[in-house]
N, C-alpha and C positions, 0 to 999 in steps of 0.2 A: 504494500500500500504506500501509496507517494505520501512524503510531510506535507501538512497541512499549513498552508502560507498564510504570513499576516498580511493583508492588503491596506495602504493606506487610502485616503481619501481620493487622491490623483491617482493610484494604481488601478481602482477599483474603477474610475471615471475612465481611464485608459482601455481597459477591460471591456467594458461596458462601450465603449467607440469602435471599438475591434471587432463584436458582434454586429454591430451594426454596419460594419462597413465590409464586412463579411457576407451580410445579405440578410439579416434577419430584422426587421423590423422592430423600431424604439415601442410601438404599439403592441407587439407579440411577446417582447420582454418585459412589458409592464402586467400582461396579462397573467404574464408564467409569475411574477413575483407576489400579484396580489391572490393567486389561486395558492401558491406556496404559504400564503400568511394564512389563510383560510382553512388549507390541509393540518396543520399545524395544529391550528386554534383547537380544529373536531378533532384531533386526536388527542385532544390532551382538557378537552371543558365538555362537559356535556350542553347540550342546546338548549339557550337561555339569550337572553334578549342581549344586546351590542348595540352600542355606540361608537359608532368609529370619525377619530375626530380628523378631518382633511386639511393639510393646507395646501398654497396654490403651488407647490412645485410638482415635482415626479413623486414624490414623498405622498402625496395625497393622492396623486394618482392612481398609485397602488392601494390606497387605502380608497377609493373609488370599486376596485375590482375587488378585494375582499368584501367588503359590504354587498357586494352583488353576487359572489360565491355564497355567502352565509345565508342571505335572502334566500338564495336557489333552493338550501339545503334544508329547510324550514326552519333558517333564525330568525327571530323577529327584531331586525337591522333597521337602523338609524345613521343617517350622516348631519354632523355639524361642522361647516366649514368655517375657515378663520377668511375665507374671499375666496374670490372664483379664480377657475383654476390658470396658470400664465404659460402654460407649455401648453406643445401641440397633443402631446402624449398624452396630457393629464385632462385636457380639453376632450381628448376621444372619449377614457374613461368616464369622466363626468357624465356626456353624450349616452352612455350604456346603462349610466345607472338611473334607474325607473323608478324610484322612488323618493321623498320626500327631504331637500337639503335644507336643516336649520342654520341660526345663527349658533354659534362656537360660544357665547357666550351663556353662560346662568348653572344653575350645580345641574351634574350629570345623574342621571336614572340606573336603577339598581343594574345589575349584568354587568356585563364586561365591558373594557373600555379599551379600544383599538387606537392606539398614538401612530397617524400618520400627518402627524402638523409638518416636523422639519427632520431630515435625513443627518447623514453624518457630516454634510459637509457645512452645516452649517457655521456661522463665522461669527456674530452676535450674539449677545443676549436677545432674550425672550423679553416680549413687555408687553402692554395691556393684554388684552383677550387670550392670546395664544402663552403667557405667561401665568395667568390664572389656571390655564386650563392644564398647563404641564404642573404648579403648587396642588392642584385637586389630585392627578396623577399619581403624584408624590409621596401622598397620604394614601391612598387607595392602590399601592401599587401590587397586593394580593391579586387583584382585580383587573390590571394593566398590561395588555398583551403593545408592545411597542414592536415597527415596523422600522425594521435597519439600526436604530439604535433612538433609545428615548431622546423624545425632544429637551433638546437644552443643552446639550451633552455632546461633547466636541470630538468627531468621529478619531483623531489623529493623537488624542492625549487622551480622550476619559475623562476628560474634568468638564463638570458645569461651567458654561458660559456663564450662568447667571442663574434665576429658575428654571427646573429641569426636570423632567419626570423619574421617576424609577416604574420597573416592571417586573412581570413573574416571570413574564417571555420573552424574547427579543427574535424575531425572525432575521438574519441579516440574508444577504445574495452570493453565491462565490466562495467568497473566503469570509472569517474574522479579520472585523480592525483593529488598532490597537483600542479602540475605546471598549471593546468585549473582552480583552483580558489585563490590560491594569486597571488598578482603583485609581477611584473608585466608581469610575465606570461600569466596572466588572459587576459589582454587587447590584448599581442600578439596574443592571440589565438582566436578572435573574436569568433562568437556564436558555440560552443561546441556540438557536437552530439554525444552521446554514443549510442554505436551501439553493442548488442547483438552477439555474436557469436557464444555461447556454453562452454565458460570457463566454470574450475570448482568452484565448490562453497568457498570462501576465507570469513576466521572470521575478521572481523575489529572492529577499536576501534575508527574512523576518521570518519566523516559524511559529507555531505552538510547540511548544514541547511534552512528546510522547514518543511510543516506541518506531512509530513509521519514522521518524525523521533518524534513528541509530539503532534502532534495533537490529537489521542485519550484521552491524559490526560490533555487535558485543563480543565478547572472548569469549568461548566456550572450549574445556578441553577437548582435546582428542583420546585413542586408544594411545595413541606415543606419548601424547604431555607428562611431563616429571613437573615436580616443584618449581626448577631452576628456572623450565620453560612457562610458566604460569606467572612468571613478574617477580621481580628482588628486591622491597622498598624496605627503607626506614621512614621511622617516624622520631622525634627526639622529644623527650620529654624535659618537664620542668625541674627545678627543685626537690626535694624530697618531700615541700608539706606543697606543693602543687604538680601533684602527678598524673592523676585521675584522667585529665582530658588525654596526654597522648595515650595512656591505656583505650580509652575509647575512640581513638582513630586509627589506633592500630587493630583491634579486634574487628572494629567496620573493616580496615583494609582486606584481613584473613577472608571475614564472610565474606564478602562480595569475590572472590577467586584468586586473591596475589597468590601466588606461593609459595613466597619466604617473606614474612615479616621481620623485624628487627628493631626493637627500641632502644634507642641510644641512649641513657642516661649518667648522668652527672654521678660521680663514687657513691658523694654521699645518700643519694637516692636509691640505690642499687638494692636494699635490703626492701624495701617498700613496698618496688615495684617485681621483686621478684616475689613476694610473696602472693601477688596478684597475675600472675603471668601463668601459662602452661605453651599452649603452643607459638606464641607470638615469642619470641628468642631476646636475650636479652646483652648488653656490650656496652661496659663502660667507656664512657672517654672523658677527657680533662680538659681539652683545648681545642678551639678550633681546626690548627694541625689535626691534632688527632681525630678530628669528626670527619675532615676532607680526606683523609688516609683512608677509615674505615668505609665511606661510601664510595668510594671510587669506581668502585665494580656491579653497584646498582642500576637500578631504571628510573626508580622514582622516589623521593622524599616529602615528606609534610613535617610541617615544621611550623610551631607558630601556638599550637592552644595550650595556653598554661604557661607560656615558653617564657614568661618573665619578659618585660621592659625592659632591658638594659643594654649595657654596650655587649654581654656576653652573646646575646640572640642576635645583633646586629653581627657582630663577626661570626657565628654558624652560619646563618643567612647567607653572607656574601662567600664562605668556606666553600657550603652547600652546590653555592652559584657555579663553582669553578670545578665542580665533580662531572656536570655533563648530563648529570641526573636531572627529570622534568623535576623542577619542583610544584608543590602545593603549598600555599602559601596563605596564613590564615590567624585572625588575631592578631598575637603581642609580635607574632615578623610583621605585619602590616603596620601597627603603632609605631614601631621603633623607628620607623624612615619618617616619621610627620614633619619632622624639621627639613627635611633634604628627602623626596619623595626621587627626584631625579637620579643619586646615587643607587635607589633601587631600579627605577626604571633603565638604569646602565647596564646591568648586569642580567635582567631576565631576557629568556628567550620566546620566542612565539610557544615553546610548549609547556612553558609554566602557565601558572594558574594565580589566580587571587581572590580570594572569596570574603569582600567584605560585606558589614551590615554598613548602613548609611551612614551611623557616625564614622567605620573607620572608612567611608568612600573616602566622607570629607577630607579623613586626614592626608588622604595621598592625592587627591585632587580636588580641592578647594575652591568653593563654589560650582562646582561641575557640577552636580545633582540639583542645587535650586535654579543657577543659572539656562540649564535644557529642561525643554517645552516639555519631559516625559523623561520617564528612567530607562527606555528603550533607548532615545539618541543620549542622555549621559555616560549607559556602559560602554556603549558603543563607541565615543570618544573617548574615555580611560581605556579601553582594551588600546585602541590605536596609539595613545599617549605611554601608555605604558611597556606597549609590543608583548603582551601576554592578553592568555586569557579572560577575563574577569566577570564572574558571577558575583551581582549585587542581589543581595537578599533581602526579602519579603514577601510577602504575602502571594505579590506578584514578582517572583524574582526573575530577575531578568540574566541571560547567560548569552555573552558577545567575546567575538571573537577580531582578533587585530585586522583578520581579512574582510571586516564587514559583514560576517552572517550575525546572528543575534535572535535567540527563542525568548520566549515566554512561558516560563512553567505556568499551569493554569488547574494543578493538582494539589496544589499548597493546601494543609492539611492545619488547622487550629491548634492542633496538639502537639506542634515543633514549639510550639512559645512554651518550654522549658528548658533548664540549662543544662549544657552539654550536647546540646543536635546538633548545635553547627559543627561539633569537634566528628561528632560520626559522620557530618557529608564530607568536610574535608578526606576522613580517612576513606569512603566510598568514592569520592574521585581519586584519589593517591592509586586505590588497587585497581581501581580501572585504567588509570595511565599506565600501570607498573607491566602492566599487562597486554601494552601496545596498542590499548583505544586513544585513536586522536583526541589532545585533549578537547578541544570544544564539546564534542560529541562524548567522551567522559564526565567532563563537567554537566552537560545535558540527561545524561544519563544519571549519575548521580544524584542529582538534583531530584527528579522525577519517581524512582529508588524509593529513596528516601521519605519523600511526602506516601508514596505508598504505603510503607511499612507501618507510616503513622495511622493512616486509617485505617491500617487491618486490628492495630490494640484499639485505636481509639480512645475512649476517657480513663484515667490515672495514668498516661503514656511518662515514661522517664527514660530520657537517654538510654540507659543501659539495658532498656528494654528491646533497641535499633538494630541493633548488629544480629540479633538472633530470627527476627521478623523478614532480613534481608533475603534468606533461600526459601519463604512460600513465594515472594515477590519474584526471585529468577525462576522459581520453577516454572510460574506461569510464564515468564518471557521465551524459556527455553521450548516447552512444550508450544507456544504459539507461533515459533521461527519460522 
């Protein structure tokens, strides 16, 4: 199955010109989109009375041709339009529908409420009429089935112009935009149906992220595979009274298929963490020498949760850099460059990684995250600024790579907001590099993983719960190859 593209407002507009100039009529793809809104609706509402509110673009137009689908099918359908329609398209649809158009204004009638005022690409705020009527939405949005994406609500970022609707449904065409999978778009737009129409074919560089987009190139052993060939990573931990987190990026790294793990720690931690260790191996060292000695002959490192602030993690770090080894890069490695972010971005390669949360985006690229229109073009510029990977996290986390491709995980799971998960994804991308998945596609994958795993425990979830939940999740990836 092909990845599933994000399409922006002009990609989708692009798309949407190519059918047409292909031979299919702007008339024939209004009709496919408002019968698709309509298919939708009966298969998921029982038949009960609608309101579908129109405005004068292509946006209402469809929302013309669902009201006439639903009519067909014995709904008892209502249109309120915000003006009459100003396209030739939407002008036809008007023309078809046979029954009675109000004013857009005054509170809406029990049943469902169809939002086809204004499309994604809208550019404004909302105001009088069609502003009242997406605040009613708002509140009612159990009840609010929304066409391309709720009005108010800025196809290209997600964010309210101004008043906005929310919905239970959001029908879009084609592809997702970005405003169906970051917030908080995401959320306005309750469960999202992409609905086929015949658009033409559009190149993207924006994905959802799931298994069509890496799932072929997951590492699966062979009958030949040994250990050595299954991935050779370290992970280095902290301190002796902060140890915990490398313990849990290295046990994610095990589960997920490295096979040789190895924890690096410091003398006096040695006792601590061997008491907590069985298969993951364990190898003092003193100095940075000594940590670039020991990893020479690895694939891949993480380094970074628990790893202390100091100058000692700043020289494993850049020790780490000159191994050769992808790193994974995460936490107290990412803090300790805030003064001098460039010294780090010297030294990584396109196949390292970085996995921050937003505070530590800030630290390594300042003002990038408030400065860009969306967290899809700020990774996207720090992946490029930094020449590695970088997975920014949340809810919608985003995963961009230096060459410009960039997913959206859109499986993010409530139960990762406990401490200690970001240390298990780190180490579930670490074993998927180790193990010669490109990292984007590692970092993609692990990402994904991961929010799985969370919603197979679901409620009382605690880190250390992750690494064990990791093989129902491959089983089913393996079994569906």
């Amino acid at each position: 199955m092909a990845a599933r593209q994000i399409l922006t407002v002009a990609e989708t507009a692009a798309a949407d010109q190519a059918a047409m100039a292909a031979g299919t009529p702007g008339t024939v793809l209004m009709e496919r989109a408002g019968t698709a809104v309509a298919d939708a609706i009966c298969a998921r509402f029982p038949t009960q009375a609608a309101t579908v509110f129109c405005g004068p673009g292509n946006n209402g137009g469809d929302g013309y041709v669902a009201a006439r689908m639903l009519k067909a099918r014995g709904w008892a359908a209502e249109v309120r339009a915000l003006a009459e329609p100003t396209t030739p398209d939407a002008r036809n649809a008007r023309g078809l529908w046979d029954g009675p158009v109000a004013r857009l204004g005054g509170p809406a009638r029990p049943g469902l409420l169809i939002d086809a005022l204004f499309g994604a690409g809208l550019s404004r705020p909302l105001a009088g009429e069609a502003a009242d009527a997406a605040q009613q939405m708002s509140e009612a949005a159990e009840r609010v089935v929304a066409v391309d994406v709720p009005s108010g609500v800025s196809g290209d970022t997600g964010k309210p112009l101004g008043p906005a609707a929310s919905a239970a449904l959001t029908v879009t065409f084609q592809a997702k935009k970005p405003a169906h999978v970051l917030e908080p778009g995401r959320t306005r737009c309750g469960e999202v149906v992409v609905a086929e129409i015949g658009l033409g074919a559009t190149a993207a560089r924006l994905f959802e992220n799931g298994p069509e987009l890496w799932g072929e190139r997951l590492p699966w052993p062979t009958a030949a595979s040994h250990k050595h060939a299954r991935g050779r990573l370290i992970v280095v931990s902290g301190e002796a009274w902060s140890t915990g987190a490398a313990r849990l990026a290295a046990r994610s790294a095990l589960r997920i298929g490295a096979g040789l793990v190895t924890l690096f720690s410091p003398p006096e931690a040695l006792a601590v963490n061997a008491a907590h260790l069985e298969a993951v191996m364990l190898r003092p060292f003193e100095t940075d020498l000594e940590l670039e000695q020991g990893a020479a002959e690895v694939d891949a490192a993480v380094i970074g949760p628990a790893a202390g602030v100091s100058e000692t993690t700043l020289l494993n770090v850049l020790a780490l850099a000159r191994t050769g080894a992808a790193l994974v890069l995460d936490a107290d490695a990412i803090t300790i460059f805030r003064d001098d972010p460039e010294e780090l971005f010297s030294v990584l390669d396109r196949d390292d990684v970085l996995t921050p949360h937003p505070g530590e985006f800030e630290r390594l690229f300042p003002g990038l995250l408030a400065g860009s229109p969306e967290r899809i073009t700020a990774a996207r510029r720090a992946a490029e600024r930094a020449g590695a990977v970088v997975l920014l996290k949340g809810s919608d986390t985003v995963i961009a790579s230096p060459d410009g491709r960039a997913a959206v995980n859109v499986n993010g799971s409530p139960w990762l907001a406990t401490a200690g998960s970001g240390d298990v994804l780190a180490g579930f991308i670490g074993g998927l590099v180790a193990q010669n998945m490109e990292s984007f596609e590692a970092a993609c994958a692990a990402a994904w993983i991961h929010a799985e795993c969370a919603e197979l425990h679901g409620a009382g979830l605690i880190s250390e719960d992750l690494p064990g939940l990791a093989p129902s999740v491959l089983r089913r990836l393996y079994e569906d190859r």
